[in-house]
C-alpha positions as CSV (number, residue, x, y, z in Angstrom):
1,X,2.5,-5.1,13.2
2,X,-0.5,-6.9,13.1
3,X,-2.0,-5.5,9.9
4,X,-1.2,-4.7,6.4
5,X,-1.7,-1.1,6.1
6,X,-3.2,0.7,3.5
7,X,-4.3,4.8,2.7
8,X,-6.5,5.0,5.0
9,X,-4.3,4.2,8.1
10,X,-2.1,6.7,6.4
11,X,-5.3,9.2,6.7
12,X,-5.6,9.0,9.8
13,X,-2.1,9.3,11.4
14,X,-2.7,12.7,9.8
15,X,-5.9,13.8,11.7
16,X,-8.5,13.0,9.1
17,X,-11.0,10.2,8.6
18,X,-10.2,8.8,5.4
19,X,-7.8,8.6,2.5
20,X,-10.7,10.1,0.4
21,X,-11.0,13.0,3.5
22,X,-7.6,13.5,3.3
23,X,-7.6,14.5,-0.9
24,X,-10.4,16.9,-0.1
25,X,-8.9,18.7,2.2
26,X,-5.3,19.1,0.8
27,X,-4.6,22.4,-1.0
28,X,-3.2,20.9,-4.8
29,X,-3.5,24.5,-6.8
30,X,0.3,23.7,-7.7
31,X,-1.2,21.7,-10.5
32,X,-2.9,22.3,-13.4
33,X,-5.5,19.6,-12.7
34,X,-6.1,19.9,-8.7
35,X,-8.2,16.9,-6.9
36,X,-11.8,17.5,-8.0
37,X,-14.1,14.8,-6.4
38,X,-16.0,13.4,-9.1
39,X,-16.7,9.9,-10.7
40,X,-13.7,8.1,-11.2
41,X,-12.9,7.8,-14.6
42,X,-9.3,6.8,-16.3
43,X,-7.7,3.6,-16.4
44,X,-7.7,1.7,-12.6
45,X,-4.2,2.1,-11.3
46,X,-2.7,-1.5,-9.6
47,X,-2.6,-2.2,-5.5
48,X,0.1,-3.9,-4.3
49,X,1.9,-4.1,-1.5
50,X,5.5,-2.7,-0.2
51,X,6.6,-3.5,3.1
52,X,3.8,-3.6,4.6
53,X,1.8,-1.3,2.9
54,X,-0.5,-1.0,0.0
55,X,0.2,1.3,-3.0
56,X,-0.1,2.1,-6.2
57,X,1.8,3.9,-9.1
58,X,0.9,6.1,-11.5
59,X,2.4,6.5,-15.2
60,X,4.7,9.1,-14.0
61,X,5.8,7.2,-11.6
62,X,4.6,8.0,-8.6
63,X,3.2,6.1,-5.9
64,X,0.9,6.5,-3.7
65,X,-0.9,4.8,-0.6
66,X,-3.8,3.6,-1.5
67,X,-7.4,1.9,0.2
68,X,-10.1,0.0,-0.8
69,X,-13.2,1.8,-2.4
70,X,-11.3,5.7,-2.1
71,X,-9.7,6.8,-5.4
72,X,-6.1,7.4,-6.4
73,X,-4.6,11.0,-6.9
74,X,-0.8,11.4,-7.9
75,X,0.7,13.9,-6.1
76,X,3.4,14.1,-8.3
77,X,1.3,14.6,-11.6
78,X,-2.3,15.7,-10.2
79,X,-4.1,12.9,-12.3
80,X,-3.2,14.8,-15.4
81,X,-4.0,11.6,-17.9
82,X,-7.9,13.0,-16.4
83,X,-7.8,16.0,-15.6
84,X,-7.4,15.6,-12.0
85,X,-10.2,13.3,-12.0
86,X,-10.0,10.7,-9.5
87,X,-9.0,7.3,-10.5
88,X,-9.9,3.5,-9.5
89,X,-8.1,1.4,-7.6
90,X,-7.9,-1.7,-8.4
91,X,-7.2,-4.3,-5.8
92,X,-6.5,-8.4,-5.8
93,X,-9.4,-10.5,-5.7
94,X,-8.0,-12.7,-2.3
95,X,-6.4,-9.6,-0.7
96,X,-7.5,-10.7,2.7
97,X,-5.5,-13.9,2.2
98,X,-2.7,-12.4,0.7
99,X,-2.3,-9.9,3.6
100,X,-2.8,-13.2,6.1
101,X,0.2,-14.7,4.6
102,X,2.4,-11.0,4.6
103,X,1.2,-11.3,8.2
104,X,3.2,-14.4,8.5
105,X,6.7,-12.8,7.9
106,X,8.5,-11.8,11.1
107,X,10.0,-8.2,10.4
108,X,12.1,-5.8,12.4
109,X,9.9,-2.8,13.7
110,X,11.3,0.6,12.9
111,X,11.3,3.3,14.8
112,X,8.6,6.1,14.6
113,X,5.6,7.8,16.1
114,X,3.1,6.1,15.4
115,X,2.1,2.8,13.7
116,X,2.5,3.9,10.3
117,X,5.9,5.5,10.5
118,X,7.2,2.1,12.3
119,X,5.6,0.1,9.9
120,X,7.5,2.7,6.5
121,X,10.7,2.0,8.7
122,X,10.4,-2.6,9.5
123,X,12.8,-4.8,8.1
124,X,12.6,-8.1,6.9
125,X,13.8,-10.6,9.9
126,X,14.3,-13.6,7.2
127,X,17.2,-13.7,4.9
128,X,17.3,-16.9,3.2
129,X,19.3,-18.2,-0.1
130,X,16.5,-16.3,-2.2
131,X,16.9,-13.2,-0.7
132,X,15.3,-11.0,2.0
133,X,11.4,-12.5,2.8
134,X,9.8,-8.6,3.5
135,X,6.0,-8.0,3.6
136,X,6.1,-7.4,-0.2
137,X,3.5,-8.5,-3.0
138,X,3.2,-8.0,-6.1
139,X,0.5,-8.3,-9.0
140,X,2.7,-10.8,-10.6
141,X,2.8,-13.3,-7.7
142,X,-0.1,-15.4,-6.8
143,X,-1.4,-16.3,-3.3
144,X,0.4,-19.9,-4.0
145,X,3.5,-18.5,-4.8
146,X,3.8,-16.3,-1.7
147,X,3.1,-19.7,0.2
148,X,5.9,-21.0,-1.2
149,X,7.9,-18.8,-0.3
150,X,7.0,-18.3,3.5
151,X,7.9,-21.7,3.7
152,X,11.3,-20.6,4.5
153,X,10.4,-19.0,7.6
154,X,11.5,-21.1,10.6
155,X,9.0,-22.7,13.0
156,X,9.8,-22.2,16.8
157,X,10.6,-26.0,18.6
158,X,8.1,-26.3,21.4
159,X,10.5,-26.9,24.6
Protein backbone atom coordinates (compact mmCIF):
# COMPACT_ATOMS: atom_id res chain seq x y z
CA UNK A 1 0.00 0.00 0.00
CA UNK A 2 1.41 3.03 -1.24
CA UNK A 3 -1.13 5.53 -0.02
CA UNK A 4 -3.19 6.53 2.89
CA UNK A 5 -6.64 6.17 1.90
CA UNK A 6 -9.36 8.18 2.52
CA UNK A 7 -13.56 8.45 1.34
CA UNK A 8 -12.99 8.90 -1.74
CA UNK A 9 -10.93 5.74 -2.62
CA UNK A 10 -13.76 4.23 -0.68
CA UNK A 11 -16.14 5.97 -3.41
CA UNK A 12 -14.80 4.67 -5.92
CA UNK A 13 -14.32 0.87 -5.16
CA UNK A 14 -18.06 1.30 -5.27
CA UNK A 15 -18.54 2.63 -8.95
CA UNK A 16 -18.92 6.33 -8.20
CA UNK A 17 -16.68 9.31 -8.54
CA UNK A 18 -16.53 10.78 -5.21
CA UNK A 19 -17.35 10.38 -1.61
CA UNK A 20 -19.64 13.42 -2.09
CA UNK A 21 -21.22 11.32 -5.38
CA UNK A 22 -21.58 8.49 -3.43
CA UNK A 23 -24.06 10.36 -0.45
CA UNK A 24 -26.14 11.61 -3.32
CA UNK A 25 -26.79 8.68 -4.70
CA UNK A 26 -27.51 6.44 -1.70
CA UNK A 27 -31.19 5.96 -0.73
CA UNK A 28 -31.13 7.25 3.38
CA UNK A 29 -35.22 7.54 3.71
CA UNK A 30 -34.64 5.15 6.85
CA UNK A 31 -33.95 8.35 8.72
CA UNK A 32 -35.67 11.11 9.75
CA UNK A 33 -33.08 13.55 8.45
CA UNK A 34 -31.86 11.88 4.94
CA UNK A 35 -28.58 13.40 3.16
CA UNK A 36 -29.78 16.75 1.73
CA UNK A 37 -26.77 18.45 -0.16
CA UNK A 38 -26.56 21.82 1.15
CA UNK A 39 -24.04 24.14 2.98
CA UNK A 40 -22.37 22.46 5.54
CA UNK A 41 -23.26 23.63 8.73
CA UNK A 42 -22.76 21.96 12.41
CA UNK A 43 -19.74 21.52 14.32
CA UNK A 44 -16.55 20.01 11.90
CA UNK A 45 -16.24 16.43 12.89
CA UNK A 46 -12.19 15.30 13.35
CA UNK A 47 -9.98 13.24 10.55
CA UNK A 48 -7.78 10.86 11.70
CA UNK A 49 -6.50 8.00 10.62
CA UNK A 50 -7.08 4.02 11.35
CA UNK A 51 -5.02 1.57 9.70
CA UNK A 52 -4.50 3.14 6.95
CA UNK A 53 -7.44 5.02 6.41
CA UNK A 54 -8.90 8.40 7.24
CA UNK A 55 -12.08 8.68 9.30
CA UNK A 56 -14.11 10.43 11.31
CA UNK A 57 -16.73 9.91 14.17
CA UNK A 58 -19.74 11.35 14.95
CA UNK A 59 -21.39 12.00 18.48
CA UNK A 60 -23.17 8.81 18.17
CA UNK A 61 -20.42 7.13 17.54
CA UNK A 62 -20.17 6.38 14.34
CA UNK A 63 -17.50 6.52 12.03
CA UNK A 64 -17.15 7.16 8.82
CA UNK A 65 -14.54 7.41 5.88
CA UNK A 66 -13.90 10.55 5.20
CA UNK A 67 -11.94 13.00 2.28
CA UNK A 68 -10.75 16.20 1.98
CA UNK A 69 -13.16 19.08 0.86
CA UNK A 70 -16.53 16.36 0.67
CA UNK A 71 -18.75 16.50 3.84
CA UNK A 72 -19.45 14.00 6.50
CA UNK A 73 -22.88 12.02 6.82
CA UNK A 74 -23.39 9.46 9.74
CA UNK A 75 -24.94 6.62 8.55
CA UNK A 76 -25.74 5.50 11.73
CA UNK A 77 -27.58 8.83 12.88
CA UNK A 78 -28.31 10.65 9.43
CA UNK A 79 -26.59 14.04 10.74
CA UNK A 80 -29.48 14.37 13.12
CA UNK A 81 -27.51 17.24 15.41
CA UNK A 82 -28.46 19.19 11.63
CA UNK A 83 -30.88 17.86 10.27
CA UNK A 84 -29.17 15.81 7.90
CA UNK A 85 -27.27 18.70 6.82
CA UNK A 86 -23.86 17.90 5.74
CA UNK A 87 -21.02 18.52 8.07
CA UNK A 88 -17.24 19.71 7.81
CA UNK A 89 -14.48 17.82 7.97
CA UNK A 90 -11.81 18.89 9.50
CA UNK A 91 -8.46 17.66 8.59
CA UNK A 92 -4.64 18.13 10.15
CA UNK A 93 -2.80 21.03 8.89
CA UNK A 94 0.55 18.68 7.74
CA UNK A 95 -1.59 15.74 6.60
CA UNK A 96 0.68 15.12 3.73
CA UNK A 97 3.54 14.61 6.13
CA UNK A 98 1.80 12.74 8.47
CA UNK A 99 0.60 10.26 5.82
CA UNK A 100 4.53 10.23 4.48
CA UNK A 101 5.56 9.01 7.84
CA UNK A 102 2.20 6.27 8.10
CA UNK A 103 3.79 5.34 4.72
CA UNK A 104 6.91 4.45 6.53
CA UNK A 105 5.42 1.52 8.57
CA UNK A 106 5.77 -1.88 6.91
CA UNK A 107 2.25 -3.71 7.36
CA UNK A 108 0.97 -7.15 6.44
CA UNK A 109 -1.45 -6.83 3.32
CA UNK A 110 -4.86 -8.44 3.85
CA UNK A 111 -6.66 -10.11 1.69
CA UNK A 112 -9.41 -8.62 -0.54
CA UNK A 113 -10.68 -7.42 -3.84
CA UNK A 114 -9.51 -4.57 -4.40
CA UNK A 115 -7.12 -1.94 -2.77
CA UNK A 116 -9.40 -0.84 -0.18
CA UNK A 117 -10.61 -4.15 1.19
CA UNK A 118 -6.75 -5.24 1.48
CA UNK A 119 -5.86 -2.06 2.91
CA UNK A 120 -9.43 -2.50 5.94
CA UNK A 121 -7.75 -6.14 6.31
CA UNK A 122 -3.27 -5.03 6.77
CA UNK A 123 -1.55 -5.68 9.89
CA UNK A 124 1.03 -4.04 11.58
CA UNK A 125 4.55 -5.91 10.68
CA UNK A 126 6.34 -4.01 13.81
CA UNK A 127 5.74 -5.15 17.27
CA UNK A 128 8.04 -3.52 19.55
CA UNK A 129 8.21 -3.06 23.53
CA UNK A 130 5.40 -0.20 23.03
CA UNK A 131 3.19 -2.13 21.20
CA UNK A 132 2.04 -2.82 17.67
CA UNK A 133 3.51 0.27 15.15
CA UNK A 134 0.05 0.22 12.63
CA UNK A 135 -0.69 3.07 10.17
CA UNK A 136 -2.65 4.81 12.99
CA UNK A 137 -2.84 8.65 13.93
CA UNK A 138 -4.51 10.45 15.94
CA UNK A 139 -5.49 14.16 16.69
CA UNK A 140 -3.59 13.85 19.85
CA UNK A 141 -0.29 13.00 18.38
CA UNK A 142 1.85 15.40 16.56
CA UNK A 143 3.97 14.89 13.36
CA UNK A 144 7.09 14.73 15.91
CA UNK A 145 5.75 12.23 17.97
CA UNK A 146 4.91 9.81 15.16
CA UNK A 147 8.66 10.22 14.23
CA UNK A 148 9.49 9.05 17.30
CA UNK A 149 7.93 6.40 17.16
CA UNK A 150 8.80 5.03 13.60
CA UNK A 151 12.13 5.11 14.94
CA UNK A 152 11.57 1.65 15.97
CA UNK A 153 11.28 0.29 12.71
CA UNK A 154 14.34 -1.61 11.56
CA UNK A 155 16.61 -0.44 8.77
CA UNK A 156 17.56 -3.17 6.16
CA UNK A 157 21.84 -3.79 6.25
CA UNK A 158 22.99 -3.18 2.78
CA UNK A 159 24.88 -6.62 1.87
Amino acid sequence: MDKILNGNDYAKTNGFSSLREMLRARDYRMFDTPFHDTVMSGKPVMAFVSFGIWIAICECNGAEYVAPGEPFYCQSCGNNATGGAPRPVEFPADAKEIESELLKRPVIVGAGRNEFERTQRQRAAINDERGWLSRTWLPSETLSDLKKQNKAIPTRRKR
